[in-house]
Structures are given as structure tokens and as C-alpha cells.
Steps between C-alpha positions, in 0.01 A plus 500: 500500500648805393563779777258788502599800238571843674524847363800614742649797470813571249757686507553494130146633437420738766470874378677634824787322425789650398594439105861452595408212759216329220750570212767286683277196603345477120880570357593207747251275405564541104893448620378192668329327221807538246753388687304234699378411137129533684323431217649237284189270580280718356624556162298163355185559621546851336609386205160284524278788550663640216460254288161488606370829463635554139695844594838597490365860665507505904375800690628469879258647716656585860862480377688647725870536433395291246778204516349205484400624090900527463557134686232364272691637190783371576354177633344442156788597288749224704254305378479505150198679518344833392393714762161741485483821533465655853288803539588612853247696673411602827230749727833657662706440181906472541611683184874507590571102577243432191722748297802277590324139420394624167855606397644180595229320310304815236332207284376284801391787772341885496273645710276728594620774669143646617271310778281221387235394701458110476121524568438702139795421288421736182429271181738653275783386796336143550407448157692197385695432802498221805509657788737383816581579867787352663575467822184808606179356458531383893482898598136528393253480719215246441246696346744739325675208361252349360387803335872529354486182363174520344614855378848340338259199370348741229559420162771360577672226320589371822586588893838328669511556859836401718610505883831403592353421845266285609278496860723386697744711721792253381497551112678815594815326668564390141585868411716615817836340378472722209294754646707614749798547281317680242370774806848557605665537188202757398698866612778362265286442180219690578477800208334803752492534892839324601531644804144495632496098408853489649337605818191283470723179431829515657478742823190367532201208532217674368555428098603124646121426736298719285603274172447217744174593631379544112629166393323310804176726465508426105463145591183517666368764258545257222197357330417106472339301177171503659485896530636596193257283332260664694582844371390379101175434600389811316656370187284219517582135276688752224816413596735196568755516833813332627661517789822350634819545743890561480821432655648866613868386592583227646182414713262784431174510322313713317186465244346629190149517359433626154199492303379516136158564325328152356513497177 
């Protein structure tokens, strides 16, 4: 039975935050799943979804720093295979690390550099396109993410959902051995604020619990099989859904659901 879901607090999405201190935990965490090679498990059942939605066009709703799109690339290319194209976009968009990705990769990633809300993506931006969120859906609330998901569902040649967690406070050991590097190392390769994430990782705890306190909380605010199928109701029979898990490291796990319209 799976433990009850909880919509804790986070530091990473609280508005009285400061930027510097969310900035570091989300640079972290994209630090964390290159180098711990995170996502490596979830490259096939991508590749699947692709395959199965007929679309080489991705818009990525909630991205972020946006790079799990640039693992993915790469991923894909290792392989032999051709990557989409990643549309990243976001409510609080990150022009300046999307900027970056998409000049390491300008025929596999742009963006959007203005807010998109997920709830009433504009046709002209959908049209065409899958639409993803990695590693974010779990910071919706029930009713609100249901309504994204339904909103991301529309005309959409498909909808590819991904947590790197799942509920259970222990799928986020798997990410400490890399995690923790990756924080400390963030005043050295960090591109803005050095010496206020300096001060928030090395002369002090507080980047260190609050990036630990996220990770544990995400855990709990992760959604099961059950509830995500719950939240296409409103679709009705139109579509056809999958769902699976991952390894993340060496004994993590974390899970996928994608769907496509019935043909």
C-alpha cells in the first residue's frame, strides 16, 4: 500500500524564497542527473512514446533549467538515434540557462523566452508537438494537476510525463552520492551569484537541508498509477496510457506515464 501523498512545503517553489537559494537547489539537481547519469533508464520508454505519438516536435511544459531536454539529446544521439526537438517552456521561464542548452544543441533545443501557462498552451505553440514534463509534474497540486494535464492533453499528439522519484522517502538516497557533490561544486561552476551560493553551500547548511528537505518532500508529493489515471477521466476512452518504473542509479526508482490518442 502506497504511503499517503502530501503537498509539503518546498523550498524550490516557494515565492518568499530567495532566487539565489532556489537557483542553486534546481542548478544542483540538473548537476546531479548528468553526472549521476540520472536518467539513462528513461531514454527507451521515451524513445517509445516517441515512436508512438508520430512527432519528432516536444514542447516541455515546466522545464526548468531545462536539462533533462539536453541529457535526452545526448542520450539519443549515443544511441544511434535521432533526437526531437525540445521546445522548452516554462510559467517562470529561465531564458539564460535555455540560451546556453540551445547553443550547445541549436537543431535539437529553443525556447520560449516568455511565460507559458500549461493550463492554456496557445495552439499555434502546441500545434504539432508532444508535450512533456520531467521531473515537475509532482509540484502540482491535485486538482491543479489534473487540470494541467488535461490542459497539455489538447490536441496533442501525445503527453509524456516523468518523475525521477517515486513515494517513497528512500528513492532519494539514490541521488545523494551525486547530489551532494554536484551542491558543493555549484559556487565553482555556477555562471551568476558565486559568492551568495558560496555562502549558502560552504560556510553554511542551509543550501545542504533545504535541497534535502525538497528531495524527501518530492517523494511524498509524487503521484502513483492509480491517481494519474484518475486525472484523464475528463478525456474519457479517447486515449490509450502506459505507465511504468526506472532504475535512478544504482538502487533508485523512478516512473513514467505517457499517453496517446486512439486511433
Amino acid at each position: 500500500m502506497p504511503l499517503p501523498r502530501l503537498q509539503l512545503f518546498e523550498f524550490n517553489d516557494a515565492p518568499f524564497v530567495p532566487k539565489v537559494l532556489q537557483r542553486t537547489i534546481i542548478s544542483t539537481l540538473s548537476r546531479t542527473l548528468r553526472w549521476g547519469r540520472m536518467l539513462d533508464g528513461l531514454v527507451q520508454p521515451f524513445v517509445d512514446f516517441l515512436h508512438a505519438s508520430g512527432t519528432r516536435e516536444v514542447l516541455e511544459v515546466a522545464a526548468g533549467a531545462g536539462e533533462p531536454a539536453a541529457v535526452l539529446v545526448e542520450a539519443l544521439l549515443a544511441r544511434g538515434e535521432m533526437p526531437p526537438t525540445f521546445t522548452l517552456t516554462d510559467l517562470q521561464p529561465q531564458p539564460e540557462a535555455w540560451s546556453e542548452l540551445s547553443s550547445r544543441y541549436p537543431a535539437r533545443i529553443t525556447f520560449i523566452p516568455e511565460p507559458v501557462d500549461a493550463t492554456n498552451i496557445e495552439p499555434s505553440l502546441g500545434r504539432g508537438r508532444a508535450r512533456v514534463i520531467i521531473n515537475a509534474f509532482h509540484h502540482f497540486p491535485p486538482a491543479l494537476a489534473q487540470q494541467v494535464l488535461v490542459g497539455i492533453a489538447k490536441d496533442a499528439p501525445g503527453v509524456f510525463i516523468s518523475e525521477g522519484l517515486v513515494r517513497n522517502p528512500l528513492s532519494f538516497l539514490a541521488m545523494t552520492a551525486w547530489g551532494i557533490p554536484a551542491l558543493m561544486a555549484e559556487p565553482v561552476l555556477a555562471h551568476e551569484s558565486r559568492l551568495s551560493r558560496a555562502a549558502l553551500t560552504w560556510l553554511s547548511p542551509i543550501a545542504l537541508l533545504a535541497s534535502g528537505w525538497d528531495g524527501t518532500v518530492s517523494t511524498f508529493r509524487c503521484y502513483t498509477r492509480e491517481e494519474l489515471m484518475a486525472f484523464t477521466a475528463p478525456l474519457g476512452d479517447s486515449w490509450r496510457w502506459e505507465f511504468g518504473t526506472y532504475r535512478v542509479g544504482s538502487f533508485g526508482e523512478g516512473s513514467w506515464f505517457w499517453g496517446v490518442p486512439k486511433k
